[in-house]
N, C-alpha and C positions, 0 to 999 in steps of 0.2 A: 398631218393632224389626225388623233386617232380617234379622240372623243367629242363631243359637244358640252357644252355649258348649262349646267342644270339650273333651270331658271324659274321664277315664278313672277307673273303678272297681278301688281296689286289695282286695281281697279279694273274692270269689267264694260264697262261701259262703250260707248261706237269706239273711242279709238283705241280702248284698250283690246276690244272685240279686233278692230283692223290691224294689231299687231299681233295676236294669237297666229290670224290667219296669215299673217306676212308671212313669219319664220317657221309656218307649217312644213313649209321644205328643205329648210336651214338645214346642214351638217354639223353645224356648229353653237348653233341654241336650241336647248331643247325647253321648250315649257313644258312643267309638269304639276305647276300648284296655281291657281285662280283664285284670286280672293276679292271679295266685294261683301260689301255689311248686307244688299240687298239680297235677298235668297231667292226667293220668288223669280225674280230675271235673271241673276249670276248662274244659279247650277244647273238651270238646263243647256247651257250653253257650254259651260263646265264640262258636265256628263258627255256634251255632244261633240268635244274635242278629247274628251278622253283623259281631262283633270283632276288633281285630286283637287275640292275643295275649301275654302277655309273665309269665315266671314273678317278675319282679322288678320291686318298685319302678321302678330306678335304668334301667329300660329304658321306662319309660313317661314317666320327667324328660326321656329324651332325645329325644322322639317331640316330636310338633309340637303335642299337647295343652294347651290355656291354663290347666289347672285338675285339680285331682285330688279325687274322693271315697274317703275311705278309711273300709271297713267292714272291720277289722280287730279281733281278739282288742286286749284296753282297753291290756295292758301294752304294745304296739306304737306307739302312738298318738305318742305325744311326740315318736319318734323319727322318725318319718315324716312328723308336720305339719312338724317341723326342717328335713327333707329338701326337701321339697316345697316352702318356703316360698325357701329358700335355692337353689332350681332358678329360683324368680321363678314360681312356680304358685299361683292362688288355691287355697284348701283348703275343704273341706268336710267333718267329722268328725262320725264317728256318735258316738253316747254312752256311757258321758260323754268329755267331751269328753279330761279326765287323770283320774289315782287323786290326785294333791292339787296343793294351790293353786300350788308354786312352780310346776311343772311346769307348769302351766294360763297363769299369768302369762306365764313363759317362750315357750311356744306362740301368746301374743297378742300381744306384743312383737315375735315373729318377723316374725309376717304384718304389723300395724301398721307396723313401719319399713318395713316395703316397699312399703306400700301395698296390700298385699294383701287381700284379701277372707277371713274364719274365719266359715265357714257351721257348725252342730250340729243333730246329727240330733235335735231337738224338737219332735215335729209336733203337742203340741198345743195347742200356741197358735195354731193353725191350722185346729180343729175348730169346725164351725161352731155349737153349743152352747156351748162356752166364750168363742166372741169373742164369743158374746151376752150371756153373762152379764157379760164385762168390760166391753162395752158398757155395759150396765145399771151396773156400781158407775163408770165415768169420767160418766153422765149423772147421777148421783146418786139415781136410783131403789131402790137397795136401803139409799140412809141412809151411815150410818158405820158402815163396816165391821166385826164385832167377831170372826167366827171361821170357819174352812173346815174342813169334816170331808170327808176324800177316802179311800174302799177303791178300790183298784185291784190286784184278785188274779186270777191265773188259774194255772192247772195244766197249762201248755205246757211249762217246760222239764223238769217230771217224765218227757218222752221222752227228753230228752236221754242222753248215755251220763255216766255218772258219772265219766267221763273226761275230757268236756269242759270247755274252759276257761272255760266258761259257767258250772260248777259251781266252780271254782276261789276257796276262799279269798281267793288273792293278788290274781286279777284282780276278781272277784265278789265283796267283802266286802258282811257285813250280811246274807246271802240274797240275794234279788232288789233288793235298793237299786238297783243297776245299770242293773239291767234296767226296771224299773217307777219304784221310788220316783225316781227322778232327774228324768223326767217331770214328776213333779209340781212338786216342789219348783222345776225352773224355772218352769211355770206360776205355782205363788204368789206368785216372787220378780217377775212380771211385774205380777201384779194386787195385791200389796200391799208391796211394795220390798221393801229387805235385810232379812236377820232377826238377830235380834242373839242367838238364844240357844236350844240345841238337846238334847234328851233321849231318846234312845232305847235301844229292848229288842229284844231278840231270843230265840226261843226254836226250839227242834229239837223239833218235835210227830211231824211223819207221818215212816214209812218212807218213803214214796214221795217225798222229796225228802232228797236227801242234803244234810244241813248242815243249818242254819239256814231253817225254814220260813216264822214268822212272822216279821213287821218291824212294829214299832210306835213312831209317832216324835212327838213333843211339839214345835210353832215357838212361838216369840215374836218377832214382826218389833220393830224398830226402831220403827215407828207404833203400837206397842199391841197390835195384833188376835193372836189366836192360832191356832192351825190344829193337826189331830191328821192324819196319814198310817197308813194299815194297808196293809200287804201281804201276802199270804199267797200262798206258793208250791204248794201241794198242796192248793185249793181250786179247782172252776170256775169260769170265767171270771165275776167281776162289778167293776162298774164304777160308783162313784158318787162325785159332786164336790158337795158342798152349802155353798154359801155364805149365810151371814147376816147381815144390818143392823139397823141400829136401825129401818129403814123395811120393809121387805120380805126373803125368802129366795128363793135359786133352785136349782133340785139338775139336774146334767148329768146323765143314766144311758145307757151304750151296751150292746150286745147280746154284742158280742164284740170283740175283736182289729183293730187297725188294718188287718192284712191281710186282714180279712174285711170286704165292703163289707156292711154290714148299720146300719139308720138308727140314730141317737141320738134322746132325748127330753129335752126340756127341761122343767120344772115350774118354776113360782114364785109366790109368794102376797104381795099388798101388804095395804095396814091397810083396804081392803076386803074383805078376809071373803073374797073368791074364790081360785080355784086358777085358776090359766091353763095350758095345756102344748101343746107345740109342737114337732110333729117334724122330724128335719133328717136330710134323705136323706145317705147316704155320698157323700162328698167323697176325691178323692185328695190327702190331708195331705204324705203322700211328696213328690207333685210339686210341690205348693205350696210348700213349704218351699225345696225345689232352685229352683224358679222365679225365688222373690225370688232363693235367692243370684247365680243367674247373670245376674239384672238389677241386682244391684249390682255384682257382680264385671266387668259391661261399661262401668260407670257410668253407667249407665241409669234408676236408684232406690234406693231404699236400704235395708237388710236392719234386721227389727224386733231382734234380738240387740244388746245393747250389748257393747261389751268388757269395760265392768265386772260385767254378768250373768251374762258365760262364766264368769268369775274367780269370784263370786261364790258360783256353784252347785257349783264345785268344794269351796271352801271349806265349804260347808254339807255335799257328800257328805263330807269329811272330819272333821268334827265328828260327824255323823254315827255315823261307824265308830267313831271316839274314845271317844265317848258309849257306844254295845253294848258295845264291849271291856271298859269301864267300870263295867258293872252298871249302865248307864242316869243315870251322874252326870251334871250337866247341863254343857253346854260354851257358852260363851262365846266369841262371836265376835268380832274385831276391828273 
């Protein structure tokens, strides 16, 4: 590969700032345009990466950019992979990728007729603990598969201002679903396909998170297996992924935060009687993820996300919401 992906980041903000600096070393993505409506915080950061520029979208379509990542507030999303797609730009969308399925559909339709490339910000099908574990259940070492119990909580955006749109009902339903449980649930729809049937709770525990703290969600995939999700927004960081077979289990556990380079552990135990475990130094998920897409997006290889995955996970985050609204009645997926 000879060249990189000329790319522009629309949004500025912490995570759009943490992918700047992810792909700072990339060979194969280059940013080169920065855009945020705020000026005041966007262009010094801008300048201090070496960016052109631009408070709009519609001036980074016009730029000579082949590809846009957009790290924007969720409600914005639709509207801009629309945009982008129809300028003839591959896309690459943080998470999630819509708030519901038509609009998700819509947004991969866009890119698909064009040929275009729909990159999602999910890095952890990208951790090198979980491609071992899926490793493990596609060589059939953990048996047949029957259930994943995954906590993925931490108390990061209890900083946030209770103004932001990170806290936002409309854009944030569920508590952190969003933010956290979205992760997963692409992860499981990778390792045990669609799910046919979803239940979840919510509750308002702590002050120190405005809304809905906890997130507790019930799967039933389409193959059988079941799977439990907990999130909890006003606890410290923990992290644990535990999958079980008729043959063996394996449990991922990390330390902290994607943004924070700190190792993962892997444990698992077969019908030998022993524990195995196995640590896995921090990897940048960020750039791996960008990587593939901009070696697909040059048609150079091709990107692990299916088009029906994207669609999929939306649909599950919707059902989802459905379900809490619900008092936890169960929803049925298509």
């Amino acid at each position: 590969m000879t060249r990189a992906l000329n790319t522009a980041v629309v949004g500025l903000g912490w995570w759009g700032r943490q992918i700047v600096q992810s792909v700072s070393g990339s060979s194969l993505v280059r940013v080169t345009v920065g855009v945020d409506p705020d000026t005041d915080a966007a262009l010094p950061f801008a300048e201090a990466h070496g960016l052109r520029y631009a408070d709009g979208l519609e001036q980074a379509l016009e730029s000579d950019v082949e590809a846009v990542i957009i790290a924007t507030p969720h409600k914005l999303h639709e509207q801009q992979v629309l945009e982008a797609a129809s300028a003839g730009k591959h896309v690459f969308c943080e998470k999630p990728l819509a708030l519901d399925p038509v609009a998700a559909r819509g947004m991969v339709d866009a890119c698909r007729s064009r040929g275009l490339i729909l990159g999602v910000g999910h890095e952890r099908r990208f951790e090198g603990a979980l491609e071992a574990i899926a490793s493990m259940a596609r060589d059939g070492e953990l048996g047949l598969l029957l259930h994943v119990d995954c906590n993925w909580s931490h108390d990061l955006f209890t900083q946030s201002k209770k103004t932001s749109w990170r806290q936002d009902p409309a854009q944030a339903p569920a508590g952190t679903l969003t933010a956290l449980g979205v992760h997963l649930t692409d992860w499981l729809i990778s390792l045990c396909g669609p799910i046919a049937e979803v239940r979840a709770l919510t509750a308002d525990r702590s002050e120190r998170y405005p809304g809905d703290d906890v997130v507790t969600i019930q799967l039933r995939f389409v193959a059988g297996m079941t799977a439990v999700i907990t999130n909890l927004a006003a606890t410290p960081f923990h992290s644990r992924i535990s999958v079980f077979g008729d043959r063996a289990w394996a449990e991922a556990r990390e330390n902290s935060n994607v943004d924070v380079p700190e190792p993962a552990t892997l444990t698992w135990r077969a019908q030998d009687w022993e524990t195995h475990s196995r640590t896995f130094a921090s990897t940048n998920t960020v750039r791996a993820n960008l990587d593939q897409w901009a070696v697909a997006a040059m048609g150079e290889g091709d990107y692990r996300f299916t088009h029906e995955q994207l669609i999929h996970n939306v649909e599950v985050l919707d059902a989802i919401v459905r379900s809490a609204s619900a008092d936890g009645s169960v929803v049925t997926l298509p």
